[in-house]
Structure formats: C-alpha cells, structure tokens
C-alpha positions in Angstrom: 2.8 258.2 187.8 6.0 258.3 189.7 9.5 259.4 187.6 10.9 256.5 185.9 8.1 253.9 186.6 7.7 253.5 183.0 10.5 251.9 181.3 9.1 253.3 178.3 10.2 257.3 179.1 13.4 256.3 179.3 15.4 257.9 176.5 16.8 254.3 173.8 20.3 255.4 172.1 22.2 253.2 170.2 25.3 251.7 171.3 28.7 252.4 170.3 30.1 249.0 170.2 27.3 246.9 169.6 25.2 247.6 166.8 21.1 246.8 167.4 21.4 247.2 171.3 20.6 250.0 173.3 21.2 251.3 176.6 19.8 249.1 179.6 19.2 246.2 177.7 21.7 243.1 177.8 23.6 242.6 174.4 22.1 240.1 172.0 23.8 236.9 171.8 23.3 237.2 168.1 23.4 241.1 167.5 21.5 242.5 164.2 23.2 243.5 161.2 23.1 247.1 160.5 20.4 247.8 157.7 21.2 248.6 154.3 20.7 251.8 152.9 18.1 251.7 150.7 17.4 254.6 147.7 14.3 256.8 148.5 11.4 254.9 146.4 11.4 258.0 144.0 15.0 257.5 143.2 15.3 255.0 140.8 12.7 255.8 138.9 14.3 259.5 138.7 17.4 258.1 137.0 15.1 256.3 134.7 13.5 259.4 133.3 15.9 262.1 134.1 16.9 261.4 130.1 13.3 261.3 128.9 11.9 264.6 127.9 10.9 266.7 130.5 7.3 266.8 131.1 7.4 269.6 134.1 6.0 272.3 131.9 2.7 270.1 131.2 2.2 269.6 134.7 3.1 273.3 135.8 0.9 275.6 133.6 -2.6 274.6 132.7 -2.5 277.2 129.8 0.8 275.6 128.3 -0.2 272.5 128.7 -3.7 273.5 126.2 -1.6 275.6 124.0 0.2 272.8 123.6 -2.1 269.9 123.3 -4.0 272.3 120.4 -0.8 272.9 118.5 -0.2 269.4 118.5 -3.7 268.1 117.0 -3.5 271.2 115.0 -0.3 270.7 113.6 -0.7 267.0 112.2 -4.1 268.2 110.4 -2.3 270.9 109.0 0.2 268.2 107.7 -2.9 266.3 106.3 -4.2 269.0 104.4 -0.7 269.9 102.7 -0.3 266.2 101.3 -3.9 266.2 100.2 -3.9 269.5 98.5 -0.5 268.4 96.7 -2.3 265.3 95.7 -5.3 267.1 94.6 -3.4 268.7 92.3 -1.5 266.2 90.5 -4.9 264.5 90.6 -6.4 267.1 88.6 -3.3 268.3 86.2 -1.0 265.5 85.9 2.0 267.9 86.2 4.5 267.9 88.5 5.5 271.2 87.7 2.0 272.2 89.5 2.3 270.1 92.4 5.7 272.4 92.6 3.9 275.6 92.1 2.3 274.4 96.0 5.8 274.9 97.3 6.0 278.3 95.8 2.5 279.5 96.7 3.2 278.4 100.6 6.8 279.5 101.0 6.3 282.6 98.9 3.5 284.3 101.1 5.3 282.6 104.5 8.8 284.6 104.2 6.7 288.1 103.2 4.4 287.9 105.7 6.5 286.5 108.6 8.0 289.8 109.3 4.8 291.7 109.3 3.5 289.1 111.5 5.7 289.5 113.5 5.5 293.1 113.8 1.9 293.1 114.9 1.9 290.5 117.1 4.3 293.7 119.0 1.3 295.7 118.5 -2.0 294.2 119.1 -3.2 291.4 122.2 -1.4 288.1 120.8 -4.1 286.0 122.1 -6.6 288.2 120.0 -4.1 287.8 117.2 -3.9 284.0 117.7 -7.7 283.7 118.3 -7.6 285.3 114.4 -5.5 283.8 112.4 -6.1 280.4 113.9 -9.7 281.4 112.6 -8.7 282.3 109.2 -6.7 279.0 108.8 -9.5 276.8 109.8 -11.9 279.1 107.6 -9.2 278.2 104.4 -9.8 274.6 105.3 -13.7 274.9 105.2 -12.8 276.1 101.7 -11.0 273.4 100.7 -13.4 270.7 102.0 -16.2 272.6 100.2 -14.5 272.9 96.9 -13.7 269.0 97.1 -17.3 268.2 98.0 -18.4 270.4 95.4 -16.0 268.4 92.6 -14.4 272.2 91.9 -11.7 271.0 89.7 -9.9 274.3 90.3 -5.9 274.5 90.5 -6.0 278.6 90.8 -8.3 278.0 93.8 -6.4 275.9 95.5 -3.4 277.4 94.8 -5.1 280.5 96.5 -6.0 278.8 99.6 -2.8 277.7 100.5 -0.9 281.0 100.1 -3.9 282.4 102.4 -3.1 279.6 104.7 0.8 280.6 104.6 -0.3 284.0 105.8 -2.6 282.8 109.1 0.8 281.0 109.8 3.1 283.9 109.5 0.7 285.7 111.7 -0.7 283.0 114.2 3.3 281.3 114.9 5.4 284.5 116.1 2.3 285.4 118.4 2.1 282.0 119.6 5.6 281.7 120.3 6.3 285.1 121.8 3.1 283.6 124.8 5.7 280.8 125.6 8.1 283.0 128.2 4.9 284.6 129.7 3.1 281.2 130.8 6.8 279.7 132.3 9.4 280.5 134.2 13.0 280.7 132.4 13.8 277.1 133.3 11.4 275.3 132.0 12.0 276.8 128.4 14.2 274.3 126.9 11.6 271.6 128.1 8.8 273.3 126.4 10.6 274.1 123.1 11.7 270.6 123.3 8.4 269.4 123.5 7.3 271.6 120.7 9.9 270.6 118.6 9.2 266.7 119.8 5.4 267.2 118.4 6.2 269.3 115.3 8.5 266.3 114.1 6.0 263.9 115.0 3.8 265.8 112.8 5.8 265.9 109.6 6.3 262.1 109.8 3.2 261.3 111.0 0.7 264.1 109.3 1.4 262.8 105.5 0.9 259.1 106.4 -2.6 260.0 108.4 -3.3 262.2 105.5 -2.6 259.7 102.6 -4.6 257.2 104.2 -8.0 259.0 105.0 -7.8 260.8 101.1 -6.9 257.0 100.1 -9.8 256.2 102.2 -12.6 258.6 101.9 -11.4 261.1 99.5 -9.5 264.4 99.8 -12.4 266.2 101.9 -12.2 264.1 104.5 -8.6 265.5 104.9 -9.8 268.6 104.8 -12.5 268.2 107.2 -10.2 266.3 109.6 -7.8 269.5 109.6 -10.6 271.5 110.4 -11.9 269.9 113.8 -8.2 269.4 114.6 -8.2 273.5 114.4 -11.2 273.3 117.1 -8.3 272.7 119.9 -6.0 275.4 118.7 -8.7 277.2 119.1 -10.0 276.3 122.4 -6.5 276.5 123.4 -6.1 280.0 122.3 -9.5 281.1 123.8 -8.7 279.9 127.6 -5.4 282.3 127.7 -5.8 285.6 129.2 -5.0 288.7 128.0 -1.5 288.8 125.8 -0.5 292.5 125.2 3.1 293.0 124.6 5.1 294.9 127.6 7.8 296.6 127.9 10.5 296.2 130.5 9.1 296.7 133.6 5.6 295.4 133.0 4.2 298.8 131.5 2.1 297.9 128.0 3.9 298.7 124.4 2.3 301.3 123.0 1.9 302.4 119.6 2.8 300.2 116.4 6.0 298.2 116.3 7.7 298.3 112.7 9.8 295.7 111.0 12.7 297.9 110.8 12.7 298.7 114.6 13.4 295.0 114.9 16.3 294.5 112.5 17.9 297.6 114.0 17.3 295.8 117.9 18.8 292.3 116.0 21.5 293.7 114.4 22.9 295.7 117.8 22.1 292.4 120.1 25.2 289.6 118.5 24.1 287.0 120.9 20.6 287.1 119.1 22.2 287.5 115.4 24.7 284.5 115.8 21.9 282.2 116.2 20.2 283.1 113.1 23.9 283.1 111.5 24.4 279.5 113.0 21.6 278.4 111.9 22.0 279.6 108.5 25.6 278.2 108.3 24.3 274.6 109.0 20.8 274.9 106.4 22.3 276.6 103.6 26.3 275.1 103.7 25.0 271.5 104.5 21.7 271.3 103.5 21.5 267.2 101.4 17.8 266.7 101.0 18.0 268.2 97.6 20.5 265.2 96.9 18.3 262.2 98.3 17.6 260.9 94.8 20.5 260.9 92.8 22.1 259.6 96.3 19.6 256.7 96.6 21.0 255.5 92.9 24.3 256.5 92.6 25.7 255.3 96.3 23.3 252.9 97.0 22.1 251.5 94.1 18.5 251.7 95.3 14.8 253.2 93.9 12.3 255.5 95.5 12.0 253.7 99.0 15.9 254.4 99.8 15.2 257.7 99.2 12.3 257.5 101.3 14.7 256.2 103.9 17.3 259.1 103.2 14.3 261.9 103.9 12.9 260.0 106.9 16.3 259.6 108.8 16.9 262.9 110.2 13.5 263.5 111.4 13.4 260.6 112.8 17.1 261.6 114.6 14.9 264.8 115.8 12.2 262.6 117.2 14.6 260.2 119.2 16.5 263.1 120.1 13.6 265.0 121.5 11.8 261.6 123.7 15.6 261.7 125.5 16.1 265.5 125.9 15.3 265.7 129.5 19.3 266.8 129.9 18.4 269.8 127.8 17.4 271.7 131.0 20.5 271.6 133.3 22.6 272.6 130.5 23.5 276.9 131.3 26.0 277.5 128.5 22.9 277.7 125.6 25.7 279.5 123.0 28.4 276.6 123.3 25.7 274.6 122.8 24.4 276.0 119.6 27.7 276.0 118.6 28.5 272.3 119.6 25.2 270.9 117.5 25.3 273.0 114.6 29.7 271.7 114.3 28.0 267.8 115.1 25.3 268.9 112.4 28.1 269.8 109.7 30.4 266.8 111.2 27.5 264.0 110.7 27.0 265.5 107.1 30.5 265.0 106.0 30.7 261.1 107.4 27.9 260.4 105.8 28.8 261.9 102.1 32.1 259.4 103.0 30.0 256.2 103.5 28.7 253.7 101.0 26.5 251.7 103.5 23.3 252.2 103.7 22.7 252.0 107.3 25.6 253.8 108.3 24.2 256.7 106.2 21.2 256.7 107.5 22.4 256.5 111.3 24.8 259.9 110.6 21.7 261.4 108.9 19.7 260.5 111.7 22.6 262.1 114.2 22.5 265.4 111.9 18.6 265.6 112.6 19.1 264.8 116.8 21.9 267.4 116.7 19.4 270.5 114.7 17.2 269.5 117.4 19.4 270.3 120.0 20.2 273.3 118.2 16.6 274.7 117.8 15.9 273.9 121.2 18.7 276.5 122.3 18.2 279.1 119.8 14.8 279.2 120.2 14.7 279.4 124.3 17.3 281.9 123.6 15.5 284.5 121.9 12.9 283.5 124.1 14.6 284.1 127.4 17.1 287.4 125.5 14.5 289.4 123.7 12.3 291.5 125.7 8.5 291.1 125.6 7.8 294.3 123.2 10.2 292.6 120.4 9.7 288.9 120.6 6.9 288.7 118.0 9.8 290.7 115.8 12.7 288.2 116.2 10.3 285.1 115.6 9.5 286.6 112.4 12.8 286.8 111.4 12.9 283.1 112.9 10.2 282.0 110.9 12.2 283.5 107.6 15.2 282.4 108.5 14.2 278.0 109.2 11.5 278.6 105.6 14.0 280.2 103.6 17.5 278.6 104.8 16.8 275.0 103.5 15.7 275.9 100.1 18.6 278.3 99.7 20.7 275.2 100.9 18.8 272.9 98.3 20.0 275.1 95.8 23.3 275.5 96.5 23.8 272.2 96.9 22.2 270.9 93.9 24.2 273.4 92.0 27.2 272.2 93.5 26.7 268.5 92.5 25.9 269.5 88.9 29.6 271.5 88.7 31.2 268.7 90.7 29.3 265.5 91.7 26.9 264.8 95.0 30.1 263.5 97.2 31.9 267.0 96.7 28.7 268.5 97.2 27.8 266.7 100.4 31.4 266.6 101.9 32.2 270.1 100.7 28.9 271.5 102.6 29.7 269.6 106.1 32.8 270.9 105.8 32.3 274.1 104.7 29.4 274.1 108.1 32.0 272.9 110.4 34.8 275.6 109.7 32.0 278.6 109.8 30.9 277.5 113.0 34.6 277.5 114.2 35.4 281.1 112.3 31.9 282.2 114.7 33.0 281.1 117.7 36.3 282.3 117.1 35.1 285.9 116.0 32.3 285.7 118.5 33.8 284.4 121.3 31.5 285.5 124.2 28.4 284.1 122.6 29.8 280.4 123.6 30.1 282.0 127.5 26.3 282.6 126.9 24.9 281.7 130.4 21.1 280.8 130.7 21.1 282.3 134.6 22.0 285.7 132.8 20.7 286.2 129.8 21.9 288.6 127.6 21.0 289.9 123.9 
C-alpha cells in the first residue's frame, strides 16, 4: 500500500477553533456541541455510601468476615438466653430481688476474671483459647436447655451457669479482640470495630425481643437451644483461623506467662492508652442516667412503663443509627480529639436532655448521647488496637472489658444516690456537666493525647 493512500492513517486532531472538526475535513455547517462531562458510573453511587458503614473489611479478609458473621449469630443467642434465664427465675421465685441476684452472678465473675483472661490470652494460642471458651459457653447452654427440659426448678443452678458463662466471656472476648489487628491492616480498624459495635447493639435490642418471643412461644428451652446452634458459628468461625500466638515486636513468639500486673505497669507508663479508659470512665460513671429511667418516665413525663421503655431504647438505638452511617469513621487520623470530642457531646446531650420536658426531644438527645459513645468506642477501641503491641493486647482488653462492665453500674449508683440527696434533674444535669468539664480538665492536662495521629500510633 503506497504512503498516504489510506485516508484512514492519517493522524485526526481536534481543531482549535471549531469544536467537532478535525483536520482535513471541511467545517460543519452546524458544528457539534462539546460533550458534557459526565461522573465515572462508580461515582455517584460512591457519594451515596461513602456515609454508610464501611463494609471493606468483610470483603478484604475471609477470616474477619467468619469471625464476624459467628460473633454476630452468637451474640443475639447469648442475648436470648440472658432474658430467658432472668425470666426463668422470676418464673420460679416470684422475687425480683432474685432476678437481681442474675446481675450480680454475671457481672461479679466478668470484672474478676476479665483480667486473668486477659493475661492468658498473652500466654497461650488465642484461637486455641477462643476454640475453648467458646466451647465452655455453648457447653453452659446445653445445661440450661437440659435443666429446663428436665422441669429442674433450680435457682442455685441457674444462678451457677451464668456466672460460669461470665467466665467463658472474660476469657473468649480479650482473645477475640486482640485477633482483630492481626487479620487487617491498621486502616480498616475503625470499620471493623464499627461493625462490631453496629452488631453488638443490634443484639441487645434485638436479642431480648427474639428471646421473649420463642420462651413465649415454645418455652424457655427453646431459648436455650437456639443460643446453642447460634454458638455453632462462633465456633466454626474460630476453628477456620490459623494459628494465634502472641508476638512480640518484631514477629518473635512471647514466651513464658504474661501476668496481670505486667499489664497495669505497661498501662500505667503508656497515657495515650490510660486516657481512654479515663475518658471513658468520665462519661459512664459522671453521666451515667439509666438508673433514672423510671422515676424520669413519671416525674417529667408523666408516663408508665412503655416511656421508660422508650428512655432505655433511645441511646441504643442512637448507637445503631450511628454505626449504619459511620463510613466517615475511617478517614478521620486525629483518634484522641475524637475521643475527646464524643465523650464532651456524650456529657453535652446528657445535660440538654435533664433540661427538657418533651418527650421526644428527650429521647432524640438520649439517642445523640448513644451515637456519640459509639463514636467513642469505635476510637478507643482501634486505639488500643493499633497502640498496644501484640504480646499485651489480650492485657489492655481485660482492663477494657472491666472498665465498659463495671463503669455503668458505678455510674447507676452515683447517680441514683445523687437524685435521692437532690432530685433526678440535679442528678442528670449535674452528671453531663460534671462529664463535660473532666473531659476539658483531660485534654487540658493531657494535651498531646488530642494530637493522637492514627498514621503514627503511639502508646
């Protein structure tokens, strides 16, 4: 073919003056319009979701994405089971007294054993841990389904179980949480712990209403046996992860036994690690209403038992709503100002609402207070995450678990104590204030925990 035969080698540039033309051909007598810029097709739907919670660590890691699947199904059975051994027990005493002693004999066990639990999930294979006390907890339930089936009208026994069952917890939760930084990378911790925190609210609102309806249904072993096939996928979960030993910076393997004490020393010389629990604290025990809800309900209100079911429900469902849109939680670096920030909104939404009379403006700054101690567990938990290393993270999530069991009932006290000496509004007001100028005295004693940077984490 000779050079330049073919019209179609020659090279077509657009003109300068007249758009749609090119070189060699005559202009148009009506020229096209230039075309509009149109967003890639994945754009739009981008800005749609960017909000929504971020769902990158489900698609990422297989093992996460079991883990947390089992925890899920897991968790609402175990939610099921607590309701139905409560109303077990008031169905065989009549006391409410004993249906209070199922508090005691969970919470007791939980804050003795979740330092210990901690401590040897820094000494032995956490998945072997895990694999363990997952299996003790589902054995407790196959206890409770027999005893039911068996008509063993037996408070001690049940009483039993569930401290037993508080102990698998202390044991299974600071192994399974100290797994978390080892199956992600560091950026896609705030989206996993705000899809942990997503499920484990949709669990305590939607656990007791599953569980009232199948003991209403087919009795209270049905519960039972429910929360034990839930335990199946923990456990299946569990079972696919590799090996979990604890490591040491570097990558070598932790030897010998970790002890308690060798974790409060590392806490209490790391302050970027020990304002969080003191955060934390500040907003749970200062401003802590729950323990209000019923003399609330009548007093301010003038309503029964459903307004205070309203007045329990709002915050979680705040922490629900605030963990579907947390998707924004991921390109945030400053983790300490934002501790800071939600635990001040948390202490800020408490006072407002001990100032309002309206129902529904109550229950929307209740509801804030529960989306803002979302935010804040998110952060503090990716942060002793992402700060600790390996060898002590079983340790601090001990202290964790001692710290979120042990804060609210400490606040439920103080405030209840309060509102006898004064009256609820002083109570209410006094704690959101009193949680809003603690966080202000931290950040002003601790100031470099608000420069807290995610990129460079530091204990």
């Amino acid at each position: 073919m000779r050079a330049g035969s073919d019209t179609r080698s020659k090279i077509l540039l657009p003109h300068a003056d007249l758009p749609g033309d090119v070189v060699g051909c005559r202009p148009c007598a009506h020229p096209r319009r230039p075309p509009v810029p149109e967003a890639p097709p994945a754009a739009r739907p981008a800005q749609r979701t960017r909000y929504l919670a971020d769902l990158t660590p489900l698609r990422r890691s297989a093992d996460f994405r079991r883990l947390w699947a089992g925890n899920t199904v897991s968790w609402v059975g175990q939610q099921m089971t607590a309701l139905a051994v409560s109303l077990q027990v008031y169905a065989i005493t009549g006391s409410t007294f004993s249906v209070g002693l199922v508090g005691l004999c969970s919470l007791v066990p939980l804050i003795a054993a979740g330092l210990y639990g901690g401590a040897v999930a820094d000494t032995v294979d956490r998945r072997t841990l895990g694999l363990a006390s997952a299996s003790g907890a589902t054995l407790m339930s196959v206890v409770l389904a027999a005893a039911a089936l068996l008509d063993l009208r037996q408070v001690w026994l049940l009483y039993t179980v569930v401290a037993l069952q508080s102990v698998c917890f202390a044991m299974n939760s600071p192994a399974r949480s100290a797994m978390i930084p080892k199956l992600l990378p560091p950026e896609q911790l705030p989206a996993a712990n705000a899809l942990t925190s997503l499920t484990t609210n949709l669990g305590l609102m939607g656990g007791p209403m599953l569980g009232g309806a199948v003991v209403g249904l087919w009795g209270f072993q049905a519960a039972y046996l429910v929360d034990v096939v839930s335990f199946a996928f923990a456990l299946y979960a569990m079972w696919r992860l590799p090996s979990m030993r604890p490591e040491k910076d570097g990558g070598r393997p932790g030897q010998g036994r970790a002890s308690v004490r060798g974790g409060l020393r590392f806490l209490v010389t790391r302050p970027n690690l020990r304002i969080t629990f003191l955060a934390d604290l500040a907003a749970m025990v200062l401003a802590q209403p729950r323990a209000l809800f019923p003399a609330i309900a009548g007093l301010w209100y003038g309503g029964d038992t459903k307004t205070v079911g309203l007045l329990v429900a709002a915050p979680a469902v705040g922490a629900v709503l605030g963990g579907l849109f947390s998707g924004w939680l991921g390109r945030i670096h400053r983790h300490g100002l934002a501790v800071l920030l939600s635990v001040g909104a948390w202490g800020t939404a408490v006072t407002v609402f001990g100032l309002s009379r309206n129902l529904w403006l109550g229950l929307f700054f209740l509801g804030l207070a529960g989306c803002a101690d979302s935010i804040s567990a998110v952060f503090r938990t990716t942060m002793l995450q992402a700060a600790t290393p390996d060898d002590m993270r079983g340790r601090l999530q001990g202290v964790f678990i001692v710290v979120v069991a042990g804060g609210p009932r400490l606040g439920d006290f103080l405030a209840g104590s309060a509102a006898d000496l004064a009256s609820p509004a002083w109570a209410v007001v006094g704690g959101g204030l009193a949680c809003v100028a603690a966080t202000a005295l931290i950040a002003a004693q601790w100031r470099n925990f608000a420069r807290y940077d995610a990129r460079s984490p530091q204990p």
